[in-house]
C-alpha positions in Angstrom: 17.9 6.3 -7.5 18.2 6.1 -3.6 21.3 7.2 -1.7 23.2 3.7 -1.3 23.0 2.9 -5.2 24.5 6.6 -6.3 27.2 6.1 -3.2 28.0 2.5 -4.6 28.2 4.3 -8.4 30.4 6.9 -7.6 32.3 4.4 -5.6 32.9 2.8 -8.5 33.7 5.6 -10.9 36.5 6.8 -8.4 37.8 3.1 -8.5 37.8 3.0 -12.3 35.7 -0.2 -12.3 32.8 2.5 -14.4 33.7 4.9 -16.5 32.3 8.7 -16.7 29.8 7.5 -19.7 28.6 4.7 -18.2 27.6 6.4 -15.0 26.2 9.7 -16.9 23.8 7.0 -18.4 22.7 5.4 -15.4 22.1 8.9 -13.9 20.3 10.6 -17.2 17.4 9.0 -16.2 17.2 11.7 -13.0 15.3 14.2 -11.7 12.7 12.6 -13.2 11.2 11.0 -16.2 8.2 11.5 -18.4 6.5 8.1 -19.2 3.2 9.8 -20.6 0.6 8.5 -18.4 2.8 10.1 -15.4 6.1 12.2 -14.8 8.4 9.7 -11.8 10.1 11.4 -9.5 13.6 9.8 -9.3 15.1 12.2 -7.2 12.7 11.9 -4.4 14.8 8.8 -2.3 17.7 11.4 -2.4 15.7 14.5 -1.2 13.7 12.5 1.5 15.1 9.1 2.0 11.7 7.7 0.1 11.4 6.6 -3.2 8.1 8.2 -5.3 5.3 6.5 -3.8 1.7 5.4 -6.3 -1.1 6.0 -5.5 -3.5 3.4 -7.1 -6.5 4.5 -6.6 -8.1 6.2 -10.2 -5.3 4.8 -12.2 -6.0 1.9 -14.2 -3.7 -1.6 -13.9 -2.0 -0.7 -17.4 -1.1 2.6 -15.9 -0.1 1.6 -12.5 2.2 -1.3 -14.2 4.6 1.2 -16.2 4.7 3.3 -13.5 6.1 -0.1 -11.6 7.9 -0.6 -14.4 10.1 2.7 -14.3 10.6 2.7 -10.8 11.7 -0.5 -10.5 14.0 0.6 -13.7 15.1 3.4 -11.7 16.5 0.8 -9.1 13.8 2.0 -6.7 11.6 -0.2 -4.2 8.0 0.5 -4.7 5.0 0.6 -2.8 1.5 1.1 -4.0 -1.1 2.0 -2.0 -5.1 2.1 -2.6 -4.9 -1.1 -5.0 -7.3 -3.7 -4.9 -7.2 -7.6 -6.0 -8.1 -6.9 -10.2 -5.5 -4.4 -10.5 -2.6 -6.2 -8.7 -3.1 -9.2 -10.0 -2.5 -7.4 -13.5 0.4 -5.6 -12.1 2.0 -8.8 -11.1 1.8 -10.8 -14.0 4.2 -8.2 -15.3 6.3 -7.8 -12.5 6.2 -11.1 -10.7 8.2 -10.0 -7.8 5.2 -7.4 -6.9 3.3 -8.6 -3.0 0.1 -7.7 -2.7 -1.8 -7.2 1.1 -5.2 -7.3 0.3 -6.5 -5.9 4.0 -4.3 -3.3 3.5 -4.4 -2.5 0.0 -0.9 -2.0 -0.7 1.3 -3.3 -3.0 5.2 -3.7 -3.3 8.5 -4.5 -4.7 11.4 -5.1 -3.2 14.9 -5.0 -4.2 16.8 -4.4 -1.0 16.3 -4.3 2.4 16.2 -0.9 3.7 18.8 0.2 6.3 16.7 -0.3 10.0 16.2 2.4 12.3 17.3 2.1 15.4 14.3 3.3 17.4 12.0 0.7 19.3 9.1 -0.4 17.3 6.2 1.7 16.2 2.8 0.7 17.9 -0.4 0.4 15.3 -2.9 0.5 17.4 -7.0 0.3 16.5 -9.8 0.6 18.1 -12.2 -2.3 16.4 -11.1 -5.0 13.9 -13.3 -2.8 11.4 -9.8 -0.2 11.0 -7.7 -3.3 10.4 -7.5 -2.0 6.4 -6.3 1.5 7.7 -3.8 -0.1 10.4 -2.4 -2.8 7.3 -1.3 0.3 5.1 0.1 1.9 7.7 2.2 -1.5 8.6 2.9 -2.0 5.2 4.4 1.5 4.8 6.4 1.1 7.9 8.3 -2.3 6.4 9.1 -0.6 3.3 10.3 1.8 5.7 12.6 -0.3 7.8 10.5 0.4 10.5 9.9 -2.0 13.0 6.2 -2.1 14.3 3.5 -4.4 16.0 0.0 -4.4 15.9 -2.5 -4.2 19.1 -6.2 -4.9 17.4 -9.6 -4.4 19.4 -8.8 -2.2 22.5 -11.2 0.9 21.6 -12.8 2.7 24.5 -16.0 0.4 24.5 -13.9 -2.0 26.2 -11.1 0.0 27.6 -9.8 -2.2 30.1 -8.3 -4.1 27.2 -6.2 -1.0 26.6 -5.2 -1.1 29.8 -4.1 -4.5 30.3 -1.7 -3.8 27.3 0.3 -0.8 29.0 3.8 -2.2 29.1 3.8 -2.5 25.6 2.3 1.1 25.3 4.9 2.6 27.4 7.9 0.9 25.3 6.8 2.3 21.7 9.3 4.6 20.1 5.9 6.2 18.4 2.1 5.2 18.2 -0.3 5.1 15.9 -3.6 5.0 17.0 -6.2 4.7 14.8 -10.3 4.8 15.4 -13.6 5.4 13.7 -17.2 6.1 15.4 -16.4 8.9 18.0 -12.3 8.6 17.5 -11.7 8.7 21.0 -9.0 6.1 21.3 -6.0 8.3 19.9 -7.0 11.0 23.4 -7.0 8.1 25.4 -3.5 6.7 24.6 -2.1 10.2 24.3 -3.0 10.5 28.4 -1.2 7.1 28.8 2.3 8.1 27.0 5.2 10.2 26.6 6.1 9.3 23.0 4.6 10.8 20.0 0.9 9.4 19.2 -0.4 10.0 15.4 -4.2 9.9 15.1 -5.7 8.6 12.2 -9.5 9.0 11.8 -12.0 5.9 10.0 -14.6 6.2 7.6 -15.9 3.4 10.0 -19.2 4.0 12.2 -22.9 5.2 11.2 -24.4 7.9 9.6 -23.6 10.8 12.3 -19.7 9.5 11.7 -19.9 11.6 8.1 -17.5 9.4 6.7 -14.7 9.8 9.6 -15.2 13.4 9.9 -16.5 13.4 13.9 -13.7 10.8 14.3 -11.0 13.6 12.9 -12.8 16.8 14.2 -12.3 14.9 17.8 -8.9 13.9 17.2 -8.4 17.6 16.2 -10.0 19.0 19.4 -8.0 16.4 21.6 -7.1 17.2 25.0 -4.7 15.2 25.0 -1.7 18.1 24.2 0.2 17.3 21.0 -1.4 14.5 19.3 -0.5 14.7 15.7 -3.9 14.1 13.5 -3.7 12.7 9.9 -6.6 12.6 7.1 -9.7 10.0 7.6 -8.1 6.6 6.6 -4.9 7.4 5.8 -3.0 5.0 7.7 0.0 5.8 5.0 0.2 9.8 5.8 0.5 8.2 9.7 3.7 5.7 8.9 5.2 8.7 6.8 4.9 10.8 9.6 6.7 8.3 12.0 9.6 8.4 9.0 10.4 12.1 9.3 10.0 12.2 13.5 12.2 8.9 14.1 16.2 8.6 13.6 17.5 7.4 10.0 21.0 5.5 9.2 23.4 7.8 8.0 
């Protein structure tokens, strides 16, 4: 249940085109609900302007499709994040509307558009095409988000004139999200460059002495670039949630 659909029902009750039983059954189904393999948050849109979002990764395609299922039920969009190919192509044949981004790894189902913001876009910026996974969830997220963004691919600091030649753009973002493996310095780089808030997102991308993105984070952590706001390694979605709760919403 997000805010527009309980407006438009109440609406309608105060109009007489629904009556008081037919609305208490549209609206028994919140808080929440228990389907047994997990209990959906139906309130969540109302509280935070975002429906329940799944997580696909250790759930299995049966799971992940009632869970689709109910939301969708709920009158929720849905977004899935950490699904690969085999499981969404099992989700979908039950729920045919479901687009898949296989880069990205993210799944979802739309059933409205969501209201835009009125903020310039959001910047996704990575250092190497190897974070191009990590940047697609965090573009995904920012659609069903109706967040405008656009993507700037292969400016890390190896090659940093390419960052530079790409200034204008830089200096117009409403927000940035800068994302980079190896030594993670592109996120300290841009943060030098800008006035507008810059999210860091560490990789899992680089060799050994990377430990799985954790130099990239502890560096992104130790910034001194003042007031960069760092997310957990590869999670491109905890960046474009963070861009939903800093930037302006309708209404």
């Amino acid at each position: 249940m997000n805010p527009e659909r309980l407006r438009e029902l109440l609406e309608r009750v105060r109009g007489g085109d629904c009556d008081v039983d037919s609305a208490l059954g549209e609206l028994r189904r919140l808080p929440f609900v228990d389907i047994g393999v997990a209990t959906l948050d139906h309130h969540r849109a109302l509280r935070q302007g975002v429906p329940e979002v799944v997580f696909g990764e250790g759930k299995s395609a049966e799971q992940i499709a009632l869970i689709v299922e109910e939301l969708d039920r709920g009158g929720a969009d849905v977004l899935v994040t950490r699904i690969g190919p085999d499981k969404a192509e099992v989700v979908r044949a039950r729920c045919p509307d479901l687009r898949f981004n296989a880069l990205g790894g993210v799944a979802s189902l739309r059933r409205r558009t969501p209201p835009a913001r009125t903020a310039p876009p959001v910047l996704v910026v990575c250092a190497g095409t190897s974070d191009l996974p990590v940047a697609e969830e965090a573009v995904e997220t920012l659609t069903a988000l109706g967040i405008a963004s656009r993507r700037i691919v292969d400016v890390g600091v190896a090659g940093i004139h390419r960052l530079f030649a790409r200034k204008a753009e830089l200096d117009e973002a409403s927000v940035i999200i800068a994302i980079a493996g190896m030594e993670g310095a592109l996120p300290s780089v841009i943060g030098g460059l800008v006035a507008c808030p810059v999210i860091a997102v560490p990789t899992s991308v680089g060799y050994g002495s990377t430990l799985g993105g954790l130099t990239a984070m502890l560096a992104m952590l130790t910034s001194c670039a003042s007031g960069l706001t760092v997310v957990n390694v590869d999670n491109g979605f905890g960046a474009a949630m963070a861009v939903h709760r800093m930037i302006p919403r309708a209404g």
